[in-house]
TIKEVO-641145 format. One line per field, with one value per atom (N, C-alpha, C): residue number from 1; atom name; x, y, z; residue in three letters. Coordinates in steps of 0.05 Angstrom, whole numbers, plus 5000, padded with zeros to 4 digits. Example, Ala and Ser with C-alpha at 12.3 -4.5 7.8 and 13.67 -1.06 7.14 Angstrom:
BEGIN
k = c(1,1,1,2,2,2)
a = c(N,CA,C,N,CA,C)
X = c(5264,5246,5264,5257,5273,5258)
Y = c(4886,4910,4934,4955,4979,5001)
Z = c(5156,5156,5156,5142,5143,5157)
r = c(ala,ala,ala,ser,ser,ser)
REM end
This chain:
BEGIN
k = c(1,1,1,2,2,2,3,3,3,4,4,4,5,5,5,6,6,6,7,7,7,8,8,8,9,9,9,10,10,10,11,11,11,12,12,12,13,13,13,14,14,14,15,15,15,16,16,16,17,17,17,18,18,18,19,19,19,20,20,20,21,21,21,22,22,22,23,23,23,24,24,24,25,25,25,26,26,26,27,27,27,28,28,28,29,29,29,30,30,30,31,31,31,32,32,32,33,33,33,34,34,34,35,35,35,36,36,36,37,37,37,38,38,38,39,39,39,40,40,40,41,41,41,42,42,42,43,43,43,44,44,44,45,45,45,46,46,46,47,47,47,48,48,48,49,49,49,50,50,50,51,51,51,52,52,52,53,53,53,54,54,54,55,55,55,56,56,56,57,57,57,58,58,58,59,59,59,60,60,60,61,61,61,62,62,62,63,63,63,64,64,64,65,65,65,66,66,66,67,67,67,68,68,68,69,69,69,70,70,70,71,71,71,72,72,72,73,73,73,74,74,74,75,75,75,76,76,76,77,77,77,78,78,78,79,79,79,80,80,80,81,81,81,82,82,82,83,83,83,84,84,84,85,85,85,86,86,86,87,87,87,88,88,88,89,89,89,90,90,90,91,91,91,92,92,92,93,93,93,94,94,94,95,95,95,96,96,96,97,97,97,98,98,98,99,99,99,100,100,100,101,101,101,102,102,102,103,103,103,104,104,104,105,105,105,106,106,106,107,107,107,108,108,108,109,109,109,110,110,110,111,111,111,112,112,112,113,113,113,114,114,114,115,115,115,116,116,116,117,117,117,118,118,118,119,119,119,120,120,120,121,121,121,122,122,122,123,123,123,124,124,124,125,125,125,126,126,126,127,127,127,128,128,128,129,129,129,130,130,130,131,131,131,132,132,132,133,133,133,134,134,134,135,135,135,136,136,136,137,137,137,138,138,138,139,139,139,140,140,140,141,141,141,142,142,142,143,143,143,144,144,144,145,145,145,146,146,146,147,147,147,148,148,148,149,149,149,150,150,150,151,151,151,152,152,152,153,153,153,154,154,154,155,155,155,156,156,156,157,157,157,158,158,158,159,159,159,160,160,160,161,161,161)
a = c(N,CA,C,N,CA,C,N,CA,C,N,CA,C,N,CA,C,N,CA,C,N,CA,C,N,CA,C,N,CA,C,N,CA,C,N,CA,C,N,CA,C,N,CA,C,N,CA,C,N,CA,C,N,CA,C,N,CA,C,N,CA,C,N,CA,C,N,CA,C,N,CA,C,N,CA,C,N,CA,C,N,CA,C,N,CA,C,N,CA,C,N,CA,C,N,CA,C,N,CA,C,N,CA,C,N,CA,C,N,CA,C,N,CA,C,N,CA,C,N,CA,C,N,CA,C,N,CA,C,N,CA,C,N,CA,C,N,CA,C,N,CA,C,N,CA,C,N,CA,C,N,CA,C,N,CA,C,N,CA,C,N,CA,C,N,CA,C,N,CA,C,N,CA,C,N,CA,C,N,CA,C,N,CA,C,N,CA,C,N,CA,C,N,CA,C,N,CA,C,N,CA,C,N,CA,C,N,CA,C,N,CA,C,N,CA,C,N,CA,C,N,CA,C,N,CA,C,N,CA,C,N,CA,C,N,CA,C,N,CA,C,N,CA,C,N,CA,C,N,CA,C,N,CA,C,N,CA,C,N,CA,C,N,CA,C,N,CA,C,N,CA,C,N,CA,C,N,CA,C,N,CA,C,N,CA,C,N,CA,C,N,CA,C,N,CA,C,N,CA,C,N,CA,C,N,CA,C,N,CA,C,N,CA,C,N,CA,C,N,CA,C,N,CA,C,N,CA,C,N,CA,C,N,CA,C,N,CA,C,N,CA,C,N,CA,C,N,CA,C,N,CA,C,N,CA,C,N,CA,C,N,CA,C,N,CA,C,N,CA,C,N,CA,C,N,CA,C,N,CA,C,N,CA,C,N,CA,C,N,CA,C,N,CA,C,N,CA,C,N,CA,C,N,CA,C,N,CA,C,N,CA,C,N,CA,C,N,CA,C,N,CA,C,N,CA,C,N,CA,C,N,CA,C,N,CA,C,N,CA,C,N,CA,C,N,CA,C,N,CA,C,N,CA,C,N,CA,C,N,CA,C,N,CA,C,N,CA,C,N,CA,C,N,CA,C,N,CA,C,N,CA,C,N,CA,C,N,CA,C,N,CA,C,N,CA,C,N,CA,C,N,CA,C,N,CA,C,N,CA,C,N,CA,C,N,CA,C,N,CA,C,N,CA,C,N,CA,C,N,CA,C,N,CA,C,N,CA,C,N,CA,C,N,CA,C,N,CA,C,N,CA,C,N,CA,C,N,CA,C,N,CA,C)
X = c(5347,5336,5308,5291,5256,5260,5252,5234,5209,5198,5160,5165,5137,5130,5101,5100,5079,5053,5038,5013,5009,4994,4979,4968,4946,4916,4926,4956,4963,4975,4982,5002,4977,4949,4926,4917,4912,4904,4931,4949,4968,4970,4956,4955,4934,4908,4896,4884,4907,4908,4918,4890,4905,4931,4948,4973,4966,4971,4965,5000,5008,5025,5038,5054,5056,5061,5049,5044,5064,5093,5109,5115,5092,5097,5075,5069,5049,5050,5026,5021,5021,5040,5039,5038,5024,5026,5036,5063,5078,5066,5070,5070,5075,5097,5102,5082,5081,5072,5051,5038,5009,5007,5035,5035,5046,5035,5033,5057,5062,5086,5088,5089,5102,5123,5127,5148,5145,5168,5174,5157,5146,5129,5154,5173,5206,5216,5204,5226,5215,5238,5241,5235,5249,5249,5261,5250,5242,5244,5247,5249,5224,5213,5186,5195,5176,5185,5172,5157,5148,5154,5173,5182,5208,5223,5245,5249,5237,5242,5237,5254,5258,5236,5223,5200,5212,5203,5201,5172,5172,5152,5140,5167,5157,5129,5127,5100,5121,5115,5125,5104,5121,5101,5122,5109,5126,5115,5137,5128,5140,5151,5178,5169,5190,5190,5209,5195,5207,5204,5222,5219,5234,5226,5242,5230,5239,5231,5205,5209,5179,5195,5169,5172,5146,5164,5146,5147,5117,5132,5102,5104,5080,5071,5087,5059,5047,5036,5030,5041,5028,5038,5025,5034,5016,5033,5025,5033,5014,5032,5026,5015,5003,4993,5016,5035,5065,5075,5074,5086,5081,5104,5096,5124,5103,5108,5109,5129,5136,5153,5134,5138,5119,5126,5101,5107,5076,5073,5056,5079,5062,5056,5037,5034,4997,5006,4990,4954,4961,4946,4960,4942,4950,4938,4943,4930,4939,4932,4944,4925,4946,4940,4956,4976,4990,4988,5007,5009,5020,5011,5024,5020,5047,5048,5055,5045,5050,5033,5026,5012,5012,4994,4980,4970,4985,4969,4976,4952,4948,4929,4936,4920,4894,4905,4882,4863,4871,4858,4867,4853,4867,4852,4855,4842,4853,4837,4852,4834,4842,4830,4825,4811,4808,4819,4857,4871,4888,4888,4904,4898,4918,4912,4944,4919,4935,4933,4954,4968,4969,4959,4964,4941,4954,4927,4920,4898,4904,4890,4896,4879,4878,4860,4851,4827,4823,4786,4776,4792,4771,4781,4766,4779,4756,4782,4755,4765,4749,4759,4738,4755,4735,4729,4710,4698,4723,4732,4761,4773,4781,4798,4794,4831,4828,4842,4825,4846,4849,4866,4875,4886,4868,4874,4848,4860,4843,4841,4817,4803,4805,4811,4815,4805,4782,4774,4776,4804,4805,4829,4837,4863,4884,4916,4940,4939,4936,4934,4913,4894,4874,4867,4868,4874,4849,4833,4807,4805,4819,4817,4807,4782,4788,4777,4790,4800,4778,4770,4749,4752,4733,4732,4729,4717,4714,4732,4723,4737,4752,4751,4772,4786,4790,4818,4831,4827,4847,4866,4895,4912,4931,4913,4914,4913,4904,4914,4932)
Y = c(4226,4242,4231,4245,4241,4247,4234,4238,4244,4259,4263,4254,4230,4224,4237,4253,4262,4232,4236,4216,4232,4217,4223,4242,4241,4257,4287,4283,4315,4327,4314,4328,4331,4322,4340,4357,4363,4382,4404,4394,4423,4435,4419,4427,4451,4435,4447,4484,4481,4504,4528,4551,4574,4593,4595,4608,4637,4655,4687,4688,4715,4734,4730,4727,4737,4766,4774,4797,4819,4809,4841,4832,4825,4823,4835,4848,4857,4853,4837,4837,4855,4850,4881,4860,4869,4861,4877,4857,4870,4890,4904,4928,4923,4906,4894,4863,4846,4820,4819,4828,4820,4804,4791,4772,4783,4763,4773,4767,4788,4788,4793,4773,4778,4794,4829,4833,4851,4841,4856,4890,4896,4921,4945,4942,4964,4958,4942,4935,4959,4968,4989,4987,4955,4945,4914,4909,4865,4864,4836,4829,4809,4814,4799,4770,4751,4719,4711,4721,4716,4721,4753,4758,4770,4769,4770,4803,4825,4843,4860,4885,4901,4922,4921,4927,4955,4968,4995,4986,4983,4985,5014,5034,5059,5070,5091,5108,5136,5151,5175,5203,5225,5247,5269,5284,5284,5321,5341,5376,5386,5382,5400,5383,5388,5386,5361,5333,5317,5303,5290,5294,5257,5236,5220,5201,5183,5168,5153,5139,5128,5134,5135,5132,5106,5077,5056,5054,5047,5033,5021,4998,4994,5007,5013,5041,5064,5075,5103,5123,5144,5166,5195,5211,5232,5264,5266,5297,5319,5328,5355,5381,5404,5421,5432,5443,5456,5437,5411,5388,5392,5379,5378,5346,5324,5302,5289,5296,5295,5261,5246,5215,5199,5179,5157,5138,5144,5127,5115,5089,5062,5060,5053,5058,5038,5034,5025,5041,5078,5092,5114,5138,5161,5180,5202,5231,5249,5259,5285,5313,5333,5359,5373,5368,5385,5378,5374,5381,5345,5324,5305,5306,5298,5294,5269,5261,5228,5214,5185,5163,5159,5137,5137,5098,5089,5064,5060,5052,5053,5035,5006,4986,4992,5010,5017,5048,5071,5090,5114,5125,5157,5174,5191,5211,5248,5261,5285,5313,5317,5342,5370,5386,5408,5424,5416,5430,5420,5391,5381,5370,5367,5373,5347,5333,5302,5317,5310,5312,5286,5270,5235,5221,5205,5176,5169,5153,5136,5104,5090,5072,5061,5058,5052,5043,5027,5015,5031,5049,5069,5098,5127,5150,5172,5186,5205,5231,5252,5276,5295,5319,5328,5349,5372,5385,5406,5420,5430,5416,5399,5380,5373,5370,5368,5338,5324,5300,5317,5310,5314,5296,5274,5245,5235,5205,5182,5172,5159,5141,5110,5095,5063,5053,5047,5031,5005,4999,4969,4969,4943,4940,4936,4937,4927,4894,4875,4846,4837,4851,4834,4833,4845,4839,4831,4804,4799,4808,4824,4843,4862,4872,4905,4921,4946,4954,4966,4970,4986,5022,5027,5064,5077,5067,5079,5102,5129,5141,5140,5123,5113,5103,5089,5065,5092,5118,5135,5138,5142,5137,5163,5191,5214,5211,5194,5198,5193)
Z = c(5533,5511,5504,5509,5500,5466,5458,5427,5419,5410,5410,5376,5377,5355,5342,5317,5308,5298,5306,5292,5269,5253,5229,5237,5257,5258,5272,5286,5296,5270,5251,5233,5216,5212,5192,5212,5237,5254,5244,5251,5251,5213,5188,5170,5161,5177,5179,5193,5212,5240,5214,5215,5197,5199,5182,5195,5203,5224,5218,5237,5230,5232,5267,5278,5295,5308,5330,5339,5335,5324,5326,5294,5283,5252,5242,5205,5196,5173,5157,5129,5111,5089,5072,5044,5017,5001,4978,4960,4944,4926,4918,4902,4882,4862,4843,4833,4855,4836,4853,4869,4895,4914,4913,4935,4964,4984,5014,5027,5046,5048,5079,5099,5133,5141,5147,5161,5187,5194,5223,5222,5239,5247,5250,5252,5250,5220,5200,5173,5161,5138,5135,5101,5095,5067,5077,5056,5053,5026,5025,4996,4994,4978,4969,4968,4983,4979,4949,4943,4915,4892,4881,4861,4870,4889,4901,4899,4890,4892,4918,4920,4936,4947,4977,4977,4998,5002,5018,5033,5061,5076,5091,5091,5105,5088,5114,5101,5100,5081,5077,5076,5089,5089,5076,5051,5032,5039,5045,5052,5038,5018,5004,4970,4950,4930,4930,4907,4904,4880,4856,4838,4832,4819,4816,4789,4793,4765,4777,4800,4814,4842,4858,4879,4888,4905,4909,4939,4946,4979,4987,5003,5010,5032,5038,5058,5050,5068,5060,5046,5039,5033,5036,5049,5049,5038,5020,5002,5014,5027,5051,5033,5040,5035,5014,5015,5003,4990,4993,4989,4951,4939,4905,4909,4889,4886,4858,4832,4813,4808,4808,4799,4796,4778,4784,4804,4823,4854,4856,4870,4877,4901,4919,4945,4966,4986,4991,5001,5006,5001,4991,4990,4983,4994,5000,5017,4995,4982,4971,4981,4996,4999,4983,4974,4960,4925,4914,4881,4871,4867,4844,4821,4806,4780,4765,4756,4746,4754,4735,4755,4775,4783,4812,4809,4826,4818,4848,4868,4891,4895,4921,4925,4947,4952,4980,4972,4975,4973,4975,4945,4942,4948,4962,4979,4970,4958,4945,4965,4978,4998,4977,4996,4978,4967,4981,4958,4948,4951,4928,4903,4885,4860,4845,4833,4813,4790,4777,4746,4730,4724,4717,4711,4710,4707,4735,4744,4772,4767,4783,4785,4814,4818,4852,4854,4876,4880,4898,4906,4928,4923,4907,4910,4922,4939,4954,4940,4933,4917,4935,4957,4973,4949,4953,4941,4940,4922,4914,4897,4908,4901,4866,4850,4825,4814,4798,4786,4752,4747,4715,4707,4700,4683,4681,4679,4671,4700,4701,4730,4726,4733,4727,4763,4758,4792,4783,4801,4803,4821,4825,4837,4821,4820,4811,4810,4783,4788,4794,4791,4803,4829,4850,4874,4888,4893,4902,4928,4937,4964,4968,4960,4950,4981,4986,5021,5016,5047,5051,5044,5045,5034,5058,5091,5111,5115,5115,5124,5156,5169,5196,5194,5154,5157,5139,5141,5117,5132,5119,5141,5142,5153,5155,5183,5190,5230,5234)
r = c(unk,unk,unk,unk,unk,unk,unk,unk,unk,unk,unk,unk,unk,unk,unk,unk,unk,unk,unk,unk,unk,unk,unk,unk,unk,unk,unk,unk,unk,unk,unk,unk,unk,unk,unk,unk,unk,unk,unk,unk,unk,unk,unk,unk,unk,unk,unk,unk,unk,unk,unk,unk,unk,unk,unk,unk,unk,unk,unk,unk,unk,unk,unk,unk,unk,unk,unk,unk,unk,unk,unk,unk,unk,unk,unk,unk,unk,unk,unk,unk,unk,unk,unk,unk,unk,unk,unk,unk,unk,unk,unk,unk,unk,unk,unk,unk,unk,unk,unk,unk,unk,unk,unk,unk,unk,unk,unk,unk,unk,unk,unk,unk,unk,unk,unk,unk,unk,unk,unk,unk,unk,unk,unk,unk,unk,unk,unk,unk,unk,unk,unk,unk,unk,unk,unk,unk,unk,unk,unk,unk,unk,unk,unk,unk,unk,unk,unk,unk,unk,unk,unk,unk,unk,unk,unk,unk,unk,unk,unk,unk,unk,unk,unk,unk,unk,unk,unk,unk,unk,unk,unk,unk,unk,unk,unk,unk,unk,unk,unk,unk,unk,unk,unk,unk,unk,unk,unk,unk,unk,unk,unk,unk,unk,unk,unk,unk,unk,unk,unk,unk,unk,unk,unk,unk,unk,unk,unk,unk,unk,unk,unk,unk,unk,unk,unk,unk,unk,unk,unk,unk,unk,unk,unk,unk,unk,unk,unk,unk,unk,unk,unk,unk,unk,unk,unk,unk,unk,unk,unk,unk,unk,unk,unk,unk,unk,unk,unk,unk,unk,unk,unk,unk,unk,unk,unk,unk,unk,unk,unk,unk,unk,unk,unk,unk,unk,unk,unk,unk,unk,unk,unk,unk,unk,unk,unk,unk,unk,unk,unk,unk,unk,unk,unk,unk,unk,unk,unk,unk,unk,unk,unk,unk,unk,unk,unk,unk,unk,unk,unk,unk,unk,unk,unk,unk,unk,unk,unk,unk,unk,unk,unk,unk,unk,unk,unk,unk,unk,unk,unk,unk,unk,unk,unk,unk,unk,unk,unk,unk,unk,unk,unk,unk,unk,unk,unk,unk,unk,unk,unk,unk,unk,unk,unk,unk,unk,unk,unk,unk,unk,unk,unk,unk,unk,unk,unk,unk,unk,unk,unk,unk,unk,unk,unk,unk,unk,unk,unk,unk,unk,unk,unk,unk,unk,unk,unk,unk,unk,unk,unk,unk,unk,unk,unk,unk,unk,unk,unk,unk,unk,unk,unk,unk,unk,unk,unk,unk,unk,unk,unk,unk,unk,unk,unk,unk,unk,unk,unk,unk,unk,unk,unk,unk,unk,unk,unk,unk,unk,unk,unk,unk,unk,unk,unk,unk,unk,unk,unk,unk,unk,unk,unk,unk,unk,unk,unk,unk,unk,unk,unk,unk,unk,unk,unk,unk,unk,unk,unk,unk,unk,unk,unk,unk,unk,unk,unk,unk,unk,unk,unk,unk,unk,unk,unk,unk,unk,unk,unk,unk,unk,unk,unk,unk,unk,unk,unk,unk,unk,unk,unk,unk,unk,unk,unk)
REM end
């Protein structure tokens, strides 16, 4: 039986070495408290290592009528042309073509096409409102917490592809 002994100077090298994700993993940050969160690229829902709550990672594409107390998830969301979305949504972007009603508190970017149409408050650091397009609320540009991240506005990271 071999034993490997760590030195000092490999165990501040390996302190030092930045951690990133492995490849069939992806960074998502909570929705509730802002902390970052490693999961599998198939998880569906995780529990936050930070505030132990229950995270929804899907992205949802919402064509019909849906109505709830909130709807949260850290992925996407995209409210389809017919689509009508009756809750307050937490989300890591937003597309709206169709009809929401309720707040909007979104870490990445709300995007409202020319025929969709917000009912609510929002708050977001990036909103695109094409020409049509209606908000009926209040505007709050910032992030949820503080978030010293704030995502780019490029229309190539909207996540309508």
């Amino acid at each position: 039986m071999v034993l490997k002994l760590r030195t000092d100077r490999t165990a501040d090298n390996d302190a030092e070495a930045p951690q990133t994700p492995a490849a069939n993993t992806r960074r998502i940050v909570c929705i509730h408290c802002g902390g970052d969160n490693d999961v599998g690229v198939k998880a569906m829902s995780v529990f936050c290592k930070q505030c132990s709550r229950r995270l929804v990672v899907e992205d949802f594409q919402i064509k019909g009528f849906h109505a709830s107390r909130s709807f949260d998830t850290c992925g996407n969301v995209v409210v389809e042309k017919r689509g009508q979305l009756a809750a307050f949504v937490r989300a890591q972007n937003l597309v709206v073509k169709g009809k929401v009603k309720g707040d909007v508190e979104v870490r990445g970017r709300v995007e409202i096409t020319r025929t969709g149409e917000v009912q609510g408050n929002v708050t977001t650091p990036c909103l695109v409102v094409e020409n049509g397009g209606m908000l009926d609320g209040e505007l709050r540009v910032g992030t949820p917490f503080g978030n010293p991240r704030p995502p780019s506005c490029d229309p190539q990271d909207s996540p309508t592809e």
